[in-house]
PAKOLFI-748823 format. One record per atom (N, C-alpha, C): residue number from 0; x, y, z; residue in one letter. Coordinates in Angstrom, 2 decimals. Layout:
// residues N
+-----+---------+---------+---------+----+
!   i !       u !       v !       w ! aa !
+-----+---------+---------+---------+----+
! NUM !       X !       Y !       Z !  a !
...
+-----+---------+---------+---------+----+
This chain:
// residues 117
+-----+---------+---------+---------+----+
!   i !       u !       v !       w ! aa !
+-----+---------+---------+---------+----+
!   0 !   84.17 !  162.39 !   82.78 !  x !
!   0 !   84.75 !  161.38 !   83.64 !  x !
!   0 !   83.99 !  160.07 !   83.45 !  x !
!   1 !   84.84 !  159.00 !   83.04 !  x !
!   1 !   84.02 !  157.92 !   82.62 !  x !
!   1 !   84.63 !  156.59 !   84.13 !  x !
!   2 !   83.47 !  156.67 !   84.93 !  x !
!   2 !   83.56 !  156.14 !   86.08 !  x !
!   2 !   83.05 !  154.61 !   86.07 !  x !
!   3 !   81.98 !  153.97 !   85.09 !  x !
!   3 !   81.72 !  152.95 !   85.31 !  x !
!   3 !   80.37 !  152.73 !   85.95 !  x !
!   4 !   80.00 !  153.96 !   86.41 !  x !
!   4 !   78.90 !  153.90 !   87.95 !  x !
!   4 !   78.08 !  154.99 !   87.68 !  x !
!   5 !   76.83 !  155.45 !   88.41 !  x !
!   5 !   76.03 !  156.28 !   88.40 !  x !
!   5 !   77.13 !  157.34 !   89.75 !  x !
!   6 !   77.12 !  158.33 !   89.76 !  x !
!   6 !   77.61 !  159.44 !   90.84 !  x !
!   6 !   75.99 !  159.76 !   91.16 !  x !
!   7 !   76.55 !  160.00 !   93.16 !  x !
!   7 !   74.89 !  160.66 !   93.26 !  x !
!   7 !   75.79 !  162.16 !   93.53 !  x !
!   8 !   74.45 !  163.28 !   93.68 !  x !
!   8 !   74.43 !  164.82 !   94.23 !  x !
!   8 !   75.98 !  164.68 !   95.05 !  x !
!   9 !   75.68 !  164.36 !   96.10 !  x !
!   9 !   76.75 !  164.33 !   96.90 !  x !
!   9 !   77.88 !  163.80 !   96.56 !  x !
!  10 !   78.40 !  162.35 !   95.47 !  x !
!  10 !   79.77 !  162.75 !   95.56 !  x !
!  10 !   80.30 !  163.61 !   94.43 !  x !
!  11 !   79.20 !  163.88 !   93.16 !  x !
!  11 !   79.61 !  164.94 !   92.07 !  x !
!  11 !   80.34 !  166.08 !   92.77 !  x !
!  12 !   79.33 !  166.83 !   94.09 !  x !
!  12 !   80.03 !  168.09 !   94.76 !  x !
!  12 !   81.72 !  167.86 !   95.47 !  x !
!  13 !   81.64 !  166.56 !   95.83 !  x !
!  13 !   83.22 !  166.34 !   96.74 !  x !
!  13 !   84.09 !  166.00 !   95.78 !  x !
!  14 !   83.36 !  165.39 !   94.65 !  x !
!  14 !   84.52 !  165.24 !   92.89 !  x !
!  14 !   85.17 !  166.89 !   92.34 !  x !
!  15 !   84.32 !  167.62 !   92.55 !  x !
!  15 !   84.32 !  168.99 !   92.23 !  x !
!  15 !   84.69 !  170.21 !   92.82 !  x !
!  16 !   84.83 !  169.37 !   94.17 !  x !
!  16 !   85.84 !  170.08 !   95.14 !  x !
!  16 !   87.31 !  169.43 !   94.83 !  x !
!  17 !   87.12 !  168.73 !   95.08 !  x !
!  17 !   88.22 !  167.68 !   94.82 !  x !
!  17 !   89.44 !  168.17 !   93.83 !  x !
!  18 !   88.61 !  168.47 !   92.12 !  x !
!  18 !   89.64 !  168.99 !   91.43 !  x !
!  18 !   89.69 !  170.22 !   91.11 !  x !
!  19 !   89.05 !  171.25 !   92.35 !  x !
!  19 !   89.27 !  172.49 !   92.09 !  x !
!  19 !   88.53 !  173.54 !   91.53 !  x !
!  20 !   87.07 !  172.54 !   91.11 !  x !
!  20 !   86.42 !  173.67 !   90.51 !  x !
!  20 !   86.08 !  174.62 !   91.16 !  x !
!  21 !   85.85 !  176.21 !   90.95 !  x !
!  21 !   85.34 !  177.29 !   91.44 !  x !
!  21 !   84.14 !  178.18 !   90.55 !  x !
!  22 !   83.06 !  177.77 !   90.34 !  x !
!  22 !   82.29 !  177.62 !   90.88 !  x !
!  22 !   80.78 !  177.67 !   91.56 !  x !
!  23 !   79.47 !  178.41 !   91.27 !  x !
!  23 !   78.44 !  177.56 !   92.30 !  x !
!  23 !   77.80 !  176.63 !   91.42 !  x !
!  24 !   77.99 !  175.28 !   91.90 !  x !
!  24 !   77.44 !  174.26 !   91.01 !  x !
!  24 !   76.25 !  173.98 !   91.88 !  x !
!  25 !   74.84 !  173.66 !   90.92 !  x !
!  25 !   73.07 !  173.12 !   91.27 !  x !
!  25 !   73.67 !  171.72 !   90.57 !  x !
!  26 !   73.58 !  170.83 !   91.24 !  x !
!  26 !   73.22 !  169.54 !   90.84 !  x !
!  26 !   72.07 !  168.80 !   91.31 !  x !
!  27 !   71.41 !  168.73 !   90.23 !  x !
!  27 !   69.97 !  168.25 !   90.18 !  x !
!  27 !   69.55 !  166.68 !   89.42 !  x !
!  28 !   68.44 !  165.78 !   89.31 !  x !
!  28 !   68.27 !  165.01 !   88.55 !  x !
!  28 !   67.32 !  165.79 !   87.85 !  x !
!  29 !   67.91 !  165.18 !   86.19 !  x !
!  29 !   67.38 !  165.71 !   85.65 !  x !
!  29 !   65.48 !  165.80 !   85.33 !  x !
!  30 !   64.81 !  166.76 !   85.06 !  x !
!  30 !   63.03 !  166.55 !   85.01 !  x !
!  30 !   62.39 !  165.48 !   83.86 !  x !
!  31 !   61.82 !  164.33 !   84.20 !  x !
!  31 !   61.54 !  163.94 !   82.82 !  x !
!  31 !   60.12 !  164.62 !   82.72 !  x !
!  32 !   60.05 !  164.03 !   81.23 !  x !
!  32 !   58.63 !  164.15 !   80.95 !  x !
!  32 !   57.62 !  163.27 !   80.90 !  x !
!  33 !   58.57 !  162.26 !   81.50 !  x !
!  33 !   57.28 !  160.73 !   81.09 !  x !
!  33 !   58.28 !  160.27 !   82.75 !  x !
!  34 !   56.95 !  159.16 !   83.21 !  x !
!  34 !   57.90 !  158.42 !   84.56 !  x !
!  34 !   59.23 !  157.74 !   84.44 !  x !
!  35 !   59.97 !  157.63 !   85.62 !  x !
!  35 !   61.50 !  157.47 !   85.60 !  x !
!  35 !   61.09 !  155.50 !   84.79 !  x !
!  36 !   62.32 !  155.19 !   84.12 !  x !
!  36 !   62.02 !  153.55 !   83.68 !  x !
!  36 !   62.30 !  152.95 !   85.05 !  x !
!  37 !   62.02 !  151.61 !   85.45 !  x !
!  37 !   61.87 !  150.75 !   86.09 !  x !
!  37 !   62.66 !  149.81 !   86.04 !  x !
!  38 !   63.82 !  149.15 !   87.18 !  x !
!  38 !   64.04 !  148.14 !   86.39 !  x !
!  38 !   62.91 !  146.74 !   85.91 !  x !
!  39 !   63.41 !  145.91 !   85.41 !  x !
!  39 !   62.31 !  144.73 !   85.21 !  x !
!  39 !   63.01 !  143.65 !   84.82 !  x !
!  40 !   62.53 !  142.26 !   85.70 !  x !
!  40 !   63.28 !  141.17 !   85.01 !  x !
!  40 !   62.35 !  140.18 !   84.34 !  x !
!  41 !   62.29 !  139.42 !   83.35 !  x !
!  41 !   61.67 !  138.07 !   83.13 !  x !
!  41 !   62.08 !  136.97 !   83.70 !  x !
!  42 !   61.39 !  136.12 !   84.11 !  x !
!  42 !   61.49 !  134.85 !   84.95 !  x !
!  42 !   61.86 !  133.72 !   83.69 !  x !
!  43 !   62.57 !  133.25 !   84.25 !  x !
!  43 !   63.43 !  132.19 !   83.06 !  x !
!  43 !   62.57 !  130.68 !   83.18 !  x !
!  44 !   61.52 !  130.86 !   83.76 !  x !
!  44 !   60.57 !  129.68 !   83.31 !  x !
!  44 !   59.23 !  130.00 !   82.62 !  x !
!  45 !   59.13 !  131.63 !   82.24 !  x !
!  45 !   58.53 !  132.18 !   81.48 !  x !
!  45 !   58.32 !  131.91 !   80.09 !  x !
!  46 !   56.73 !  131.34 !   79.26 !  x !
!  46 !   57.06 !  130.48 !   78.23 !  x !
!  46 !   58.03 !  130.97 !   77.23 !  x !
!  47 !   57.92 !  132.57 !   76.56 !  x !
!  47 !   58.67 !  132.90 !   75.78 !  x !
!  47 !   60.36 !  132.56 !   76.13 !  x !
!  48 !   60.45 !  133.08 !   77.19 !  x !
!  48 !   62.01 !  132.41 !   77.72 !  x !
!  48 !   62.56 !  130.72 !   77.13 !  x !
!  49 !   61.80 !  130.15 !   77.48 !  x !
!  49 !   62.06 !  129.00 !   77.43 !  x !
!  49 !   61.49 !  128.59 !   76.09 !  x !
!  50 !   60.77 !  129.52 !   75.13 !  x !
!  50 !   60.60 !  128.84 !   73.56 !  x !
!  50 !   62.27 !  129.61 !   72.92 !  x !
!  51 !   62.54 !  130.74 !   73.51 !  x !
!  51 !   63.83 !  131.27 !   73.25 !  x !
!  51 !   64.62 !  130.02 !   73.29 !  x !
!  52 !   65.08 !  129.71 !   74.53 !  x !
!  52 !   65.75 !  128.95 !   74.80 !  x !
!  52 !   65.79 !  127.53 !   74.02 !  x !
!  53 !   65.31 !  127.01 !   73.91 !  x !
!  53 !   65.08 !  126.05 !   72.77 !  x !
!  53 !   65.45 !  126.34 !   71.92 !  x !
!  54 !   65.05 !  127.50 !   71.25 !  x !
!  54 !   65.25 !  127.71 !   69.34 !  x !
!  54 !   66.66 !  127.78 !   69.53 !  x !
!  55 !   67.43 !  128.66 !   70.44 !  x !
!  55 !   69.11 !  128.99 !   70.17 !  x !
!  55 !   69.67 !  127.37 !   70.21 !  x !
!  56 !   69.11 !  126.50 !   71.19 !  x !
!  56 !   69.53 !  125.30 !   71.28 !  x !
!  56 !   69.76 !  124.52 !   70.01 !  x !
!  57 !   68.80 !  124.52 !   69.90 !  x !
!  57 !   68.37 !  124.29 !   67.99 !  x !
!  57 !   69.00 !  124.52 !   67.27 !  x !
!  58 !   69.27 !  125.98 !   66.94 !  x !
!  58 !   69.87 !  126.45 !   66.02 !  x !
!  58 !   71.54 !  126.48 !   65.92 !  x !
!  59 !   71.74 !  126.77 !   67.59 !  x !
!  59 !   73.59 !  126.99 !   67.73 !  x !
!  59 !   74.17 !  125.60 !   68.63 !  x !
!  60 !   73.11 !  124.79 !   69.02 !  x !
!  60 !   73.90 !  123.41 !   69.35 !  x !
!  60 !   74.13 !  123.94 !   70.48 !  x !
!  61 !   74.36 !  124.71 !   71.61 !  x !
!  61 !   74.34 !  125.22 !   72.81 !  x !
!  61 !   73.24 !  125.92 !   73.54 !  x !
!  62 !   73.61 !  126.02 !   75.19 !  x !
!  62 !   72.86 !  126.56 !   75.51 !  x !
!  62 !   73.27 !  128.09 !   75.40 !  x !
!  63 !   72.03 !  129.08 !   75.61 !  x !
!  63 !   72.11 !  130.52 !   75.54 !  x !
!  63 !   72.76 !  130.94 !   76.82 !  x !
!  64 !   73.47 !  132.45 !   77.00 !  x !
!  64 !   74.34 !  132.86 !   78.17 !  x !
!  64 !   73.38 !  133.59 !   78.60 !  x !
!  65 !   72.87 !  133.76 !   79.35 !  x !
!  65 !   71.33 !  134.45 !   80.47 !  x !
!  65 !   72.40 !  135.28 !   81.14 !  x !
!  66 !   72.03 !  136.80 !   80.97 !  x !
!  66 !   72.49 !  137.70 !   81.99 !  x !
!  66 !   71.44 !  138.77 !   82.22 !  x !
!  67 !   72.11 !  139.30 !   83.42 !  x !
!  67 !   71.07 !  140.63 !   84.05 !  x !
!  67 !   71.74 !  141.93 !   83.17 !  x !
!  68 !   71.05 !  142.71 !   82.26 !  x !
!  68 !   72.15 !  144.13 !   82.23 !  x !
!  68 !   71.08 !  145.30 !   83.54 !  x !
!  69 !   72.39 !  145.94 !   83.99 !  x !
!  69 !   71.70 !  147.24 !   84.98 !  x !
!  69 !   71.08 !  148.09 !   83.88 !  x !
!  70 !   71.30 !  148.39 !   82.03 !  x !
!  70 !   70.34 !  149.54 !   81.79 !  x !
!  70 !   68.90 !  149.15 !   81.67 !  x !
!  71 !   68.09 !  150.39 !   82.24 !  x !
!  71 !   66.59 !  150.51 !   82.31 !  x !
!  71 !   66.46 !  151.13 !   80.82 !  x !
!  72 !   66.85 !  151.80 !   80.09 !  x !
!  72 !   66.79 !  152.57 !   78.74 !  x !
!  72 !   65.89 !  151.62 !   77.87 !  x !
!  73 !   65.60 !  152.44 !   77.09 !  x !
!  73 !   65.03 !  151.54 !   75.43 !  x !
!  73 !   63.44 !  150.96 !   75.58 !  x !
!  74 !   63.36 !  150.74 !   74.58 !  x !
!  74 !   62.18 !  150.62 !   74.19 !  x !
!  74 !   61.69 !  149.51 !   74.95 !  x !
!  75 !   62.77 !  148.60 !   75.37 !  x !
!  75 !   62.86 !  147.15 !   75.58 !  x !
!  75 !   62.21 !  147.54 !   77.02 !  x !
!  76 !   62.67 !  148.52 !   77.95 !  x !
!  76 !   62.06 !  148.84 !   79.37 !  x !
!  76 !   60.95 !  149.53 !   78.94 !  x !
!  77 !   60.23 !  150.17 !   78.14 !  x !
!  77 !   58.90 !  150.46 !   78.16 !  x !
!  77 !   58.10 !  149.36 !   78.24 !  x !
!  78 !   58.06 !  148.36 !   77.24 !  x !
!  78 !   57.60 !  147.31 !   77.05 !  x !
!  78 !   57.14 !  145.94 !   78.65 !  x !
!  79 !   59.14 !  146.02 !   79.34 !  x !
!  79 !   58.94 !  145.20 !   79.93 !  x !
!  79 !   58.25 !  145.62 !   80.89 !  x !
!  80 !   58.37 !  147.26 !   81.66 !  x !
!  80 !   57.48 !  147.19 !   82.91 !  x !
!  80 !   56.35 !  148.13 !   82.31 !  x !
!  81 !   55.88 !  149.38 !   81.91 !  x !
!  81 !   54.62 !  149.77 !   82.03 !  x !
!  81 !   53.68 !  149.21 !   80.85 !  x !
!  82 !   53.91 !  148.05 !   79.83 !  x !
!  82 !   52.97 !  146.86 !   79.17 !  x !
!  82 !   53.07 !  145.96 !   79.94 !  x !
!  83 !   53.96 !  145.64 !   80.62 !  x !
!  83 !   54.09 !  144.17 !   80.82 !  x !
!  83 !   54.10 !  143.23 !   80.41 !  x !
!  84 !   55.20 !  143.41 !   78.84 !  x !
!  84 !   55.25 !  142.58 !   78.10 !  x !
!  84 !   56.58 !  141.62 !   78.69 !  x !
!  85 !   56.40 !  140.42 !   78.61 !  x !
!  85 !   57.87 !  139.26 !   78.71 !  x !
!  85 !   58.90 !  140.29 !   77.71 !  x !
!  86 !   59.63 !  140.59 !   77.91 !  x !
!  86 !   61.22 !  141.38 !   76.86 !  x !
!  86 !   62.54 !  140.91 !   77.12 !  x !
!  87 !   62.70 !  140.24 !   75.79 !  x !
!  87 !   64.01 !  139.84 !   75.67 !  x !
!  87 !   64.88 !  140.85 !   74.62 !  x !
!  88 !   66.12 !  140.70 !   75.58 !  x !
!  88 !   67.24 !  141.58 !   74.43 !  x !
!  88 !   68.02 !  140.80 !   74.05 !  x !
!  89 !   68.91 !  140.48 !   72.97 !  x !
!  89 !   69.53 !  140.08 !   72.76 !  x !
!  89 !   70.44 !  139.99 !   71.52 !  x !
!  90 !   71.44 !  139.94 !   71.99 !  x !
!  90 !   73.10 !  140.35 !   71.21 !  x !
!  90 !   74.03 !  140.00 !   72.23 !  x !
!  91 !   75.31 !  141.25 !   71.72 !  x !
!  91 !   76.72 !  140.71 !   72.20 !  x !
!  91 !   76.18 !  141.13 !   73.39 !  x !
!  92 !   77.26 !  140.46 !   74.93 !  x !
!  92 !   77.14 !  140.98 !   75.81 !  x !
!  92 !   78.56 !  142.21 !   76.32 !  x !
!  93 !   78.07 !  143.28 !   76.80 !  x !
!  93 !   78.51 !  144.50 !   76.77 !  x !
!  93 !   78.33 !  145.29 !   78.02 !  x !
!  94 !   78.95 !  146.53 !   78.26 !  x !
!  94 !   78.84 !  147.59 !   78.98 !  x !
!  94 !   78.63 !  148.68 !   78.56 !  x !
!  95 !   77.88 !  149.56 !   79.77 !  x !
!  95 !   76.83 !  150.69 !   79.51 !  x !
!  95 !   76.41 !  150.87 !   78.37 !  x !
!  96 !   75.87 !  150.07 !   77.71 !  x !
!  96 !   75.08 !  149.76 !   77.07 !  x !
!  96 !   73.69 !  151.37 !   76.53 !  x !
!  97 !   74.27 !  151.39 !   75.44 !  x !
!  97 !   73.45 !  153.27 !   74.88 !  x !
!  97 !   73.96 !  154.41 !   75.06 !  x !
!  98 !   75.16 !  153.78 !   76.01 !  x !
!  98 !   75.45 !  155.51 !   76.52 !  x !
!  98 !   77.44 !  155.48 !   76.44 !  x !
!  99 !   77.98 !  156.04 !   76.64 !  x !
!  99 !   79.61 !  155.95 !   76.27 !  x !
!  99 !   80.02 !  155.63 !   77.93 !  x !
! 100 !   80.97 !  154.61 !   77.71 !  x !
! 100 !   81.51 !  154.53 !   76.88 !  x !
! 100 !   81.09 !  152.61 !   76.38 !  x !
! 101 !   80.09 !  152.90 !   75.64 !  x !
! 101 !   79.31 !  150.97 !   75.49 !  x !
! 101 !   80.32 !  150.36 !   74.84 !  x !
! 102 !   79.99 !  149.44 !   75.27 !  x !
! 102 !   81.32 !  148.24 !   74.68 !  x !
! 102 !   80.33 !  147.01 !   74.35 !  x !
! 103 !   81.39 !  145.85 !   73.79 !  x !
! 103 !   80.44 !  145.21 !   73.75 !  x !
! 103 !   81.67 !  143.46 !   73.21 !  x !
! 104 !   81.53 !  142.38 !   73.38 !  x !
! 104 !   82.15 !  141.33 !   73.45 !  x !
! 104 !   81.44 !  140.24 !   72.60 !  x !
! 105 !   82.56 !  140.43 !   71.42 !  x !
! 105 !   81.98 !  139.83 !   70.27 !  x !
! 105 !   82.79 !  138.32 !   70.28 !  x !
! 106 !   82.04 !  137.33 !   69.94 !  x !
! 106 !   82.34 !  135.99 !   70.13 !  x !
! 106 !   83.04 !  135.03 !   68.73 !  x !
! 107 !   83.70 !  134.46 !   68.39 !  x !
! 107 !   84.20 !  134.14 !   67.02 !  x !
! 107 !   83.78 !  132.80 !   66.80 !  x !
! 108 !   83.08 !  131.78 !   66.30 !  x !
! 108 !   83.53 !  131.11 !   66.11 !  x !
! 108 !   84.43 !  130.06 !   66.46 !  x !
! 109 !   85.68 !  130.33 !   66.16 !  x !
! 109 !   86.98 !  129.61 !   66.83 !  x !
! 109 !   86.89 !  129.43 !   68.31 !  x !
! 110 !   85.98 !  130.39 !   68.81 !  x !
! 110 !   86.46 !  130.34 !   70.19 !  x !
! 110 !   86.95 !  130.93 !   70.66 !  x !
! 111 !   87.62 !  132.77 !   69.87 !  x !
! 111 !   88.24 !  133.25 !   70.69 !  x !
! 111 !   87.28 !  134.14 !   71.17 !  x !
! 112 !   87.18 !  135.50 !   71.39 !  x !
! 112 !   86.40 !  136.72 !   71.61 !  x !
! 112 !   87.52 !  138.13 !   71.24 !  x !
! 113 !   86.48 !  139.16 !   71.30 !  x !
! 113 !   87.39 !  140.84 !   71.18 !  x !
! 113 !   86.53 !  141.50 !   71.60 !  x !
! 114 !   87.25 !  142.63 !   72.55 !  x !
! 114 !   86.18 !  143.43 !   72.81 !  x !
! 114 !   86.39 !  144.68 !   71.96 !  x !
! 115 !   84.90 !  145.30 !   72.16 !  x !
! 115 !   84.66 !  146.23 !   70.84 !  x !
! 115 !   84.06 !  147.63 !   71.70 !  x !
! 116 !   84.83 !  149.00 !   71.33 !  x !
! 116 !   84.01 !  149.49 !   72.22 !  x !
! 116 !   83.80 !  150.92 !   71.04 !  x !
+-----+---------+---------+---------+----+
C-alpha cells in the first residue's frame, strides 16, 4: 500500500481489520543496530550554504530552490547529525526519496518539467 505517509502500530491494525485480514498480526518497529537517524537541518546563513549559493548563482544565472526533504536516510543524515557536519543534498527535487515509490522532477531547460518516477 503506497500511502504517501509513515502508518503508526495502531492504524496498520484498523487497515488490517479493515480489509479483512485474519490473522494474529505483531506489529513492531523494527530493531536497529545503530541509533534511530535524526532529523537535521542547516541554517541558510551557514558559510557553506551561502558559498553554495553563490557558485549556482554563478554558474546557472539564478537563484538555487532551498527545500526541506522529510527523509532522515543516507549517508547525508549520518554526517549531518551524529558529525555534525553542514550537509547539503542536492539534485532533482522529488518524493520519498530511497524508498518506492521515489519520484523525482526533472527541469528542462525550455522551461518545461516531467516527472520521473
Amino acid at each position: 500500500m503506497r500511502t504517501g505517509r509513515r502508518l503508526g502500530g495502531g492504524e496498520l491494525y484498523r487497515l488490517a481489520e479493515r480489509v479483512g485480514i485474519r490473522a494474529e498480526l505483531k506489529i513492531e518497529k523494527y530493531r536497529r543496530p545503530t541509533p534511530e537517524m535524526l532529523p537535521y537541518a542547516v541554517k541558510e546563513n551557514n558559510r557553506f550554504v551561502r558559498r553554495f549559493k553563490e557558485t549556482y548563482r554563478e554558474v546557472r544565472g539564478k537563484e538555487v530552490e532551498i527545500t526541506y526533504g522529510a527523509s532522515v536516510g543516507g549517508d547525508f543524515n549520518y554526517f549531518g547529525t551524529y558529525l555534525g557536519k553542514p550537509t547539503l543534498v542536492f539534485g532533482p527535487i522529488g518524493g520519498a526519496t530511497g524508498t518506492p515509490p521515489t519520484s523525482g522532477s526533472v527541469s528542462h531547460p525550455s522551461g518545461g518539467s516531467r516527472k520521473s518516477t
